[in-house]
PANUGU-631780 format. One record per residue: residue number from 0; x, y, z of N, C-alpha, C, O in turn; residue in three letters. Coordinates in steps of 0.05 Angstrom, whole numbers, plus 5000, padded with zeros to 4 digits. Example, Ala and Ser with C-alpha at 12.3 -4.5 7.8 and 13.67 -1.06 7.14 Angstrom:
(rec 0,(5264,4886,5156),(5246,4910,5156),(5264,4934,5156),(5285,4934,5169),ALA),
(rec 1,(5257,4955,5142),(5273,4979,5143),(5258,5001,5157),(5268,5023,5161),SER),
// end
This chain:
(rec 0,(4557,2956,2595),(4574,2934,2602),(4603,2943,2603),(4614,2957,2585),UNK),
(rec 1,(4616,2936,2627),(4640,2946,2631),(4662,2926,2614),(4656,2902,2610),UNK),
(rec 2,(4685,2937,2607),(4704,2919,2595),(4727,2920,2615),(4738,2941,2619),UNK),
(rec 3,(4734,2900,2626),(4759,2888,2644),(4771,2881,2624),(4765,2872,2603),UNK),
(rec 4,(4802,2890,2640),(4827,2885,2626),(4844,2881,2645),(4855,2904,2647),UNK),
(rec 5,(4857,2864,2665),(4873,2881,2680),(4909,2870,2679),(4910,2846,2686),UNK),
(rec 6,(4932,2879,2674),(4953,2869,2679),(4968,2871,2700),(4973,2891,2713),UNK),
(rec 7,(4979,2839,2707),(4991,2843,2743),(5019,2840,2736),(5030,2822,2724),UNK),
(rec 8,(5032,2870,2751),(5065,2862,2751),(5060,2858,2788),(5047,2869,2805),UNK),
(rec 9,(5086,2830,2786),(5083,2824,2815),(5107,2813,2813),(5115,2806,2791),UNK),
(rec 10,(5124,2809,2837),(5143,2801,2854),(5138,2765,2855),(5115,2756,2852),UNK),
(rec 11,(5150,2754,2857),(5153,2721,2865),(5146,2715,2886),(5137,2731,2903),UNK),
(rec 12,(5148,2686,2889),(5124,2679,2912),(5126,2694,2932),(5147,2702,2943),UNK),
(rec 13,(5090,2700,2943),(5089,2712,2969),(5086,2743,2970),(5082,2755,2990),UNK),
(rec 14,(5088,2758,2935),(5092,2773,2934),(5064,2785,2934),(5046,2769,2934),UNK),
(rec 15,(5056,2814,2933),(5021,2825,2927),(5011,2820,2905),(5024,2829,2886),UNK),
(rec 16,(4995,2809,2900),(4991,2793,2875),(4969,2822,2850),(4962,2824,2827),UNK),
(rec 17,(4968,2838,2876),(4950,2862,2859),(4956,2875,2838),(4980,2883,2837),UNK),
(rec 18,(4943,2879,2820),(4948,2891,2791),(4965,2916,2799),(4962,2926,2821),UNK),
(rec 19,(4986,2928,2779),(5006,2953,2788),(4975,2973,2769),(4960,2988,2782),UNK),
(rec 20,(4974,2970,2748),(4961,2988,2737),(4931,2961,2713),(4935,2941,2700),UNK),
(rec 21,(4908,2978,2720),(4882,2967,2700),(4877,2988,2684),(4882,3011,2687),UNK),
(rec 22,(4859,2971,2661),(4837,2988,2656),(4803,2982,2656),(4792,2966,2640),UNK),
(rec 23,(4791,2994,2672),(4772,2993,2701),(4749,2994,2676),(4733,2976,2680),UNK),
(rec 24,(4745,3004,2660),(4715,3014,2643),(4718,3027,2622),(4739,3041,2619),UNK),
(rec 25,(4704,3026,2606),(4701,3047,2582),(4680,3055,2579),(4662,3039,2574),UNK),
(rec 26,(4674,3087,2580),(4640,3093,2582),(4653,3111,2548),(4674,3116,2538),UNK),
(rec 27,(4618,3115,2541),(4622,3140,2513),(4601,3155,2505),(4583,3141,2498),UNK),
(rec 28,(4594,3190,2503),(4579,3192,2510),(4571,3218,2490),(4589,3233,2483),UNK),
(rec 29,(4550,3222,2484),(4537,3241,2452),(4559,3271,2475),(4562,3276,2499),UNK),
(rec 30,(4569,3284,2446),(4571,3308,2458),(4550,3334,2440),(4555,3337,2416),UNK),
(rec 31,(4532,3348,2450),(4511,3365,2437),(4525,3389,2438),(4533,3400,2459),UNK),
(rec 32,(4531,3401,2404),(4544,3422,2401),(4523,3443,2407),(4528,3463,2420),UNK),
(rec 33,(4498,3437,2398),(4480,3466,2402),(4470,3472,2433),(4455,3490,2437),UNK),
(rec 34,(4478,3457,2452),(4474,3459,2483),(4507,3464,2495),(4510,3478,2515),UNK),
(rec 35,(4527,3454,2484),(4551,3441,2504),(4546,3426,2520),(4561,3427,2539),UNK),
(rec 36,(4526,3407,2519),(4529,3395,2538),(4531,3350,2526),(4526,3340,2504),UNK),
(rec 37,(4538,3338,2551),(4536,3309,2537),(4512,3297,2547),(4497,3307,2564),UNK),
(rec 38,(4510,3273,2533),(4490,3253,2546),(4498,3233,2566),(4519,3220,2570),UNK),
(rec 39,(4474,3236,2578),(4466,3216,2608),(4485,3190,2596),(4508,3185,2605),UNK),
(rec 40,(4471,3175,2577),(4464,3148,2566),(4492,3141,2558),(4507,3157,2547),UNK),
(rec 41,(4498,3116,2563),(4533,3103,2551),(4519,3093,2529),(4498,3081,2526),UNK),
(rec 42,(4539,3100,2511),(4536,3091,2487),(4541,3067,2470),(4542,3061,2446),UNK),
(rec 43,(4544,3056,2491),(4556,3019,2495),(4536,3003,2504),(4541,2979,2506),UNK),
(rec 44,(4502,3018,2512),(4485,3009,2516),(4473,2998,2496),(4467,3014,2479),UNK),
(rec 45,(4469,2979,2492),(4458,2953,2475),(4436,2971,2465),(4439,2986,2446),UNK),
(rec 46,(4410,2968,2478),(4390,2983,2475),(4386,3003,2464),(4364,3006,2454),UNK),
(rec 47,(4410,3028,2461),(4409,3046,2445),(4403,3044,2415),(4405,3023,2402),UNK),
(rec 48,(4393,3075,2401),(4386,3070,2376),(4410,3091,2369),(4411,3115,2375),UNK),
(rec 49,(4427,3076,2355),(4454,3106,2344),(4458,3109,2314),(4479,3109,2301),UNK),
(rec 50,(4431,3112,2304),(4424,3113,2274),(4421,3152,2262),(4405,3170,2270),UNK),
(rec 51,(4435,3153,2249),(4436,3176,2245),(4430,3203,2263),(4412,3221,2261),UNK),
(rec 52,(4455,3199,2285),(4458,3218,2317),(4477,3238,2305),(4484,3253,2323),UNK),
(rec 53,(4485,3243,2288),(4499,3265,2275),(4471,3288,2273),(4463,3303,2291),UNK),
(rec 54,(4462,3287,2253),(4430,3292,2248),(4412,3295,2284),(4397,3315,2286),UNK),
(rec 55,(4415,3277,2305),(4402,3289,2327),(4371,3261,2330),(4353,3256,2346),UNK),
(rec 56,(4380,3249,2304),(4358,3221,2301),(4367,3198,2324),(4382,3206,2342),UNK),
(rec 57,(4361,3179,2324),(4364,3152,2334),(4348,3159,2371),(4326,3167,2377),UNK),
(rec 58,(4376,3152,2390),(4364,3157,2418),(4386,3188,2417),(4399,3189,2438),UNK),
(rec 59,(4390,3199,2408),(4403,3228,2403),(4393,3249,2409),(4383,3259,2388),UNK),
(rec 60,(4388,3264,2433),(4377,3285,2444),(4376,3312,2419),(4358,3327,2415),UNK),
(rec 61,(4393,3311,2410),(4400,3337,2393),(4425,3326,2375),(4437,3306,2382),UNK),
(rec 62,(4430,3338,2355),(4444,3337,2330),(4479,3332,2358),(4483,3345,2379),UNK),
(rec 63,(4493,3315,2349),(4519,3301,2359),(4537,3299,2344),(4537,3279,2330),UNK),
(rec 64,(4558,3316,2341),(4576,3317,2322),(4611,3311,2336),(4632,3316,2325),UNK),
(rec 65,(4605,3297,2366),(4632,3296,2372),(4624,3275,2395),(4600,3275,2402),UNK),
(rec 66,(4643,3254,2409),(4632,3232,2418),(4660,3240,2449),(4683,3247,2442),UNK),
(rec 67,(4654,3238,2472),(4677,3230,2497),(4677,3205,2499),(4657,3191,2494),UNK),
(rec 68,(4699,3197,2507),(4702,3178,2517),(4715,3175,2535),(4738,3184,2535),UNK),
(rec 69,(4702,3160,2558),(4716,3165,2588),(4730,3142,2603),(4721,3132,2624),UNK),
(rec 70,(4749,3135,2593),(4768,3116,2603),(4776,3115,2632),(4796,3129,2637),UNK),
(rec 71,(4765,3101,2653),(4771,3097,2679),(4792,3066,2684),(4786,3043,2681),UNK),
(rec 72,(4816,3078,2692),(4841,3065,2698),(4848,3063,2736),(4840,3078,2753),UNK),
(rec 73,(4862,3045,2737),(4861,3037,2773),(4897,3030,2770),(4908,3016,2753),UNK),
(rec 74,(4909,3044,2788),(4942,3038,2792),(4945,3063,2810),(4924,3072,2820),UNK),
(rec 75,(4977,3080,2818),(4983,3101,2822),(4992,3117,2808),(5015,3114,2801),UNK),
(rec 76,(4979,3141,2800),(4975,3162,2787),(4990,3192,2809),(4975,3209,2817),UNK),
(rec 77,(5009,3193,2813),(5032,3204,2821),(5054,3226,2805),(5070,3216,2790),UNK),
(rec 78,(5055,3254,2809),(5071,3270,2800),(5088,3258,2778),(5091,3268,2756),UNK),
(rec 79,(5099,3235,2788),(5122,3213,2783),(5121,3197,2770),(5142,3189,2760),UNK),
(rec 80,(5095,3185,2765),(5087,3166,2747),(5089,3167,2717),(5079,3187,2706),UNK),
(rec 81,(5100,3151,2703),(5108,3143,2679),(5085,3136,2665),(5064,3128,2675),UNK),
(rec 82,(5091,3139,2635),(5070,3128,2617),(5045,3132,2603),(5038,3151,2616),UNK),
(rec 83,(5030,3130,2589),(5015,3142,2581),(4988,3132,2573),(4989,3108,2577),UNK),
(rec 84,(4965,3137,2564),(4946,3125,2559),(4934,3137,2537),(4927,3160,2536),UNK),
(rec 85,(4932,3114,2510),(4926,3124,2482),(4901,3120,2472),(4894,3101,2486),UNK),
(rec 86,(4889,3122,2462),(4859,3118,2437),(4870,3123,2412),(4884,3141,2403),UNK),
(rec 87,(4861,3103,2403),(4860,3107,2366),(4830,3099,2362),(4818,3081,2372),UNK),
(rec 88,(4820,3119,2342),(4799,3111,2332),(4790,3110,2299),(4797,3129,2285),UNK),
(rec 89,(4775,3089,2290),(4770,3086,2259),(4743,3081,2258),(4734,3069,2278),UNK),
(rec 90,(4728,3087,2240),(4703,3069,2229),(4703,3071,2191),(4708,3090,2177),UNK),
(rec 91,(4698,3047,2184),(4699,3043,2159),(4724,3053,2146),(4723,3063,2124),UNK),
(rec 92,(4745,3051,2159),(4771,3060,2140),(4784,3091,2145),(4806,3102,2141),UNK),
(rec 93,(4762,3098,2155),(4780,3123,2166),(4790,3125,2194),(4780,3117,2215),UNK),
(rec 94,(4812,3138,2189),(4835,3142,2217),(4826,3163,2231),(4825,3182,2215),UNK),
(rec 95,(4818,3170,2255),(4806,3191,2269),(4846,3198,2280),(4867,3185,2278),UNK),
(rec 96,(4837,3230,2295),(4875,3234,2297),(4881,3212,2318),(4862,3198,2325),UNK),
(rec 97,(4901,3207,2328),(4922,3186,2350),(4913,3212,2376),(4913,3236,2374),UNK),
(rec 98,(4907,3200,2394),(4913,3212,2415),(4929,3200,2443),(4929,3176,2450),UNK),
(rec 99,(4944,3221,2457),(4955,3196,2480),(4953,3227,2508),(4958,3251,2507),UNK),
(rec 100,(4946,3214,2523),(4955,3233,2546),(4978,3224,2572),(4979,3201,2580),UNK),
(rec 101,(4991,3242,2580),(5013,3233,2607),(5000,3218,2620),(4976,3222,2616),UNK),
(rec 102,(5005,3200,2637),(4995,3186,2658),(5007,3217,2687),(4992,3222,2706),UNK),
(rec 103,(5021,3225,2685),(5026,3243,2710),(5012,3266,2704),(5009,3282,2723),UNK),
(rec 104,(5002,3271,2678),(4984,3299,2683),(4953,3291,2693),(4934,3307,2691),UNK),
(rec 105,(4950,3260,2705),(4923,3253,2708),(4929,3241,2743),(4924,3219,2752),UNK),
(rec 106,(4941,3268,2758),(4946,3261,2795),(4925,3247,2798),(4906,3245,2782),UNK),
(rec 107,(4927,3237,2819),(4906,3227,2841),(4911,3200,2861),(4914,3178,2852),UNK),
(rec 108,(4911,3207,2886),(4913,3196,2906),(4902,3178,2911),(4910,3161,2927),UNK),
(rec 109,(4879,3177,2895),(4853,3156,2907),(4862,3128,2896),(4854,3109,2910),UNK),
(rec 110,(4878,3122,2871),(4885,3098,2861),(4868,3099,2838),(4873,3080,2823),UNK),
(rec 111,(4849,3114,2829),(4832,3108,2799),(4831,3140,2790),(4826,3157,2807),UNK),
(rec 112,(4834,3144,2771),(4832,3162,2749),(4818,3151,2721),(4819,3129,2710),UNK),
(rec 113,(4805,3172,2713),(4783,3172,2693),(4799,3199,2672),(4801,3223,2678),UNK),
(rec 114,(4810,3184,2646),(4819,3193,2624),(4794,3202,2603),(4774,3189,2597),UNK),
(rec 115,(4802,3232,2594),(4774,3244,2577),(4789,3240,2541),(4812,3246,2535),UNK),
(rec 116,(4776,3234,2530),(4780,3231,2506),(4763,3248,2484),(4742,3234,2485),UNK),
(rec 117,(4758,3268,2466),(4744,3279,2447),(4747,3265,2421),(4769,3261,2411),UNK),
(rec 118,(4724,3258,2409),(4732,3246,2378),(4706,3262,2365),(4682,3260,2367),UNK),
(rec 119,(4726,3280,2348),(4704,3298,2331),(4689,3278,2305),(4700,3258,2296),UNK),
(rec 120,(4665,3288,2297),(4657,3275,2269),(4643,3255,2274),(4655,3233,2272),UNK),
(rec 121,(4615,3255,2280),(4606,3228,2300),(4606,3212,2268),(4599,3222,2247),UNK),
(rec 122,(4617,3185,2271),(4607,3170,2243),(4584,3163,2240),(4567,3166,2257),UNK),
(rec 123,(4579,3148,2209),(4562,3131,2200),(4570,3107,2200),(4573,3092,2180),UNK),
(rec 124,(4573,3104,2217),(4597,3072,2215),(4600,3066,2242),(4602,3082,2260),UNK),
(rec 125,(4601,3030,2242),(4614,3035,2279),(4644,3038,2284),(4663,3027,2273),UNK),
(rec 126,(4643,3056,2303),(4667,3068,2312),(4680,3053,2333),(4674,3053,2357),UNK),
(rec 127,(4707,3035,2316),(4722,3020,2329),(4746,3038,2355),(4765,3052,2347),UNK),
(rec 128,(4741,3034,2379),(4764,3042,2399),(4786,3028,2404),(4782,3004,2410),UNK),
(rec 129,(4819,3040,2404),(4836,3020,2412),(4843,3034,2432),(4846,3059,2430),UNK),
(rec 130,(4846,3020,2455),(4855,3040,2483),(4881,3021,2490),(4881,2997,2485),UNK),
(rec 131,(4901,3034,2499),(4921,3028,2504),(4936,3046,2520),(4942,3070,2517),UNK),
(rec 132,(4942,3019,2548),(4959,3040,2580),(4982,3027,2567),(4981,3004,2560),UNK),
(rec 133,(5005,3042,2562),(5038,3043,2553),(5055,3055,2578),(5054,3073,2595),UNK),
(rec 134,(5074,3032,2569),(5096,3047,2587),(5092,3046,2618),(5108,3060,2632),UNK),
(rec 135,(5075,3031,2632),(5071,3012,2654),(5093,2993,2649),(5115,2994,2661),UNK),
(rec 136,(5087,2978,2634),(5099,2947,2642),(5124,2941,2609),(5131,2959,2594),UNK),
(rec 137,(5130,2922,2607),(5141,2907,2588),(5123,2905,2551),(5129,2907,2527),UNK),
(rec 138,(5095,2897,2572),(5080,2895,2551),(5051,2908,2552),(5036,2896,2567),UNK),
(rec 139,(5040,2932,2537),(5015,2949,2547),(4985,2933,2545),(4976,2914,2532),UNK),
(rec 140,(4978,2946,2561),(4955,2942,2578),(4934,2948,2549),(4944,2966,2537),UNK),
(rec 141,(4916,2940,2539),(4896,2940,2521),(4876,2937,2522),(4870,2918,2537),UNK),
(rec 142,(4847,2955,2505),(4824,2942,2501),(4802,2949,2479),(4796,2973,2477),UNK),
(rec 143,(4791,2931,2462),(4785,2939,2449),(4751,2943,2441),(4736,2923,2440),UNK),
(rec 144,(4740,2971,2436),(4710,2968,2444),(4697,2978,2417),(4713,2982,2398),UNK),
(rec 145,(4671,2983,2412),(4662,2988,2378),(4636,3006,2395),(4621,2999,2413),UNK),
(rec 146,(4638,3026,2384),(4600,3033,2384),(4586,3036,2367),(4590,3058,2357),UNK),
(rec 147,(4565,3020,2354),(4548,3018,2334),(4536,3038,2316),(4517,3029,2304),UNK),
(rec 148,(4542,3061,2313),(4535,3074,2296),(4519,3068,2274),(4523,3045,2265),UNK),
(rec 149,(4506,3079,2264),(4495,3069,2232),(4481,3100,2229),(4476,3117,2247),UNK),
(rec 150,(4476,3100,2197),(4466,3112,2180),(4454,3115,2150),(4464,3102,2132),UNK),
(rec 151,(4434,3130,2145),(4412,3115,2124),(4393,3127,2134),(4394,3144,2152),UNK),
(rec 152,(4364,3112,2116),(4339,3123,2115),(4321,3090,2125),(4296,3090,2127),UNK),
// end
């Protein structure tokens, strides 16, 4: 399930009413230290089982000790472009580090860019996301998503 967010800076009547900058989706996805490689499966899939995926249990291909998350944003992404796009992440009280990346070190012509995020330490806990586009507008762009984690016998 995708999460829409989108904020419109626009001009007065008559003006393009189209959003200057969104944020388009949030996908998140097992990263497998003993392969390098991630999983197919979003982890925002309802259906999933994300019960002790540290360990390689639940729907967890192999032992998962680090989670991506792939933030797809829609505006112009230009040499030039200002601003930045952040994640904070917690589950049960702990502060995972702040991360933020340039909006200009993420070019592209096409109008959508897809932001990579690493969060080491898969929890036992669900892992609350705060995503936040800054420095667009007056007031930043937000969204907030959880992936269910659990752990136990």
């Amino acid at each position: 399930m995708a999460s829409w967010l989108t904020l419109s800076i626009a001009g007065g009547a008559g003006a393009d009413t189209k959003p200057l900058y969104s944020i388009e989706s949030v996908r998140a996805h097992f990263y497998y230290q003993g392969s390098g490689t991630f999983s197919d499966s979003d982890l925002f899939d309802p259906a999933l089982v994300l019960r002790n995926t540290i360990g390689g249990a639940g729907d967890a291909k192999e032992p998962s000790g680090a989670v991506l998350v792939l933030v797809k944003m829609s505006g112009s992404f230009l040499a030039e472009t200002k601003g930045r796009i952040e994640l904070d992440a917690s589950a049960d009280g702990q502060k995972f580090p702040h991360q933020s990346i340039p909006l200009n070190t993420l070019f592209s012509e096409a109008g959508t860019v897809t932001a990579p995020f690493l969060i080491y330490d898969s929890p036992c806990w669900p892992l609350t996301l705060e995503i936040r586009l800054v420095g667009v507008s007056a007031k930043p762009v937000s969204v907030t998503r959880t992936i269910p984690f659990r752990c136990g016998e």
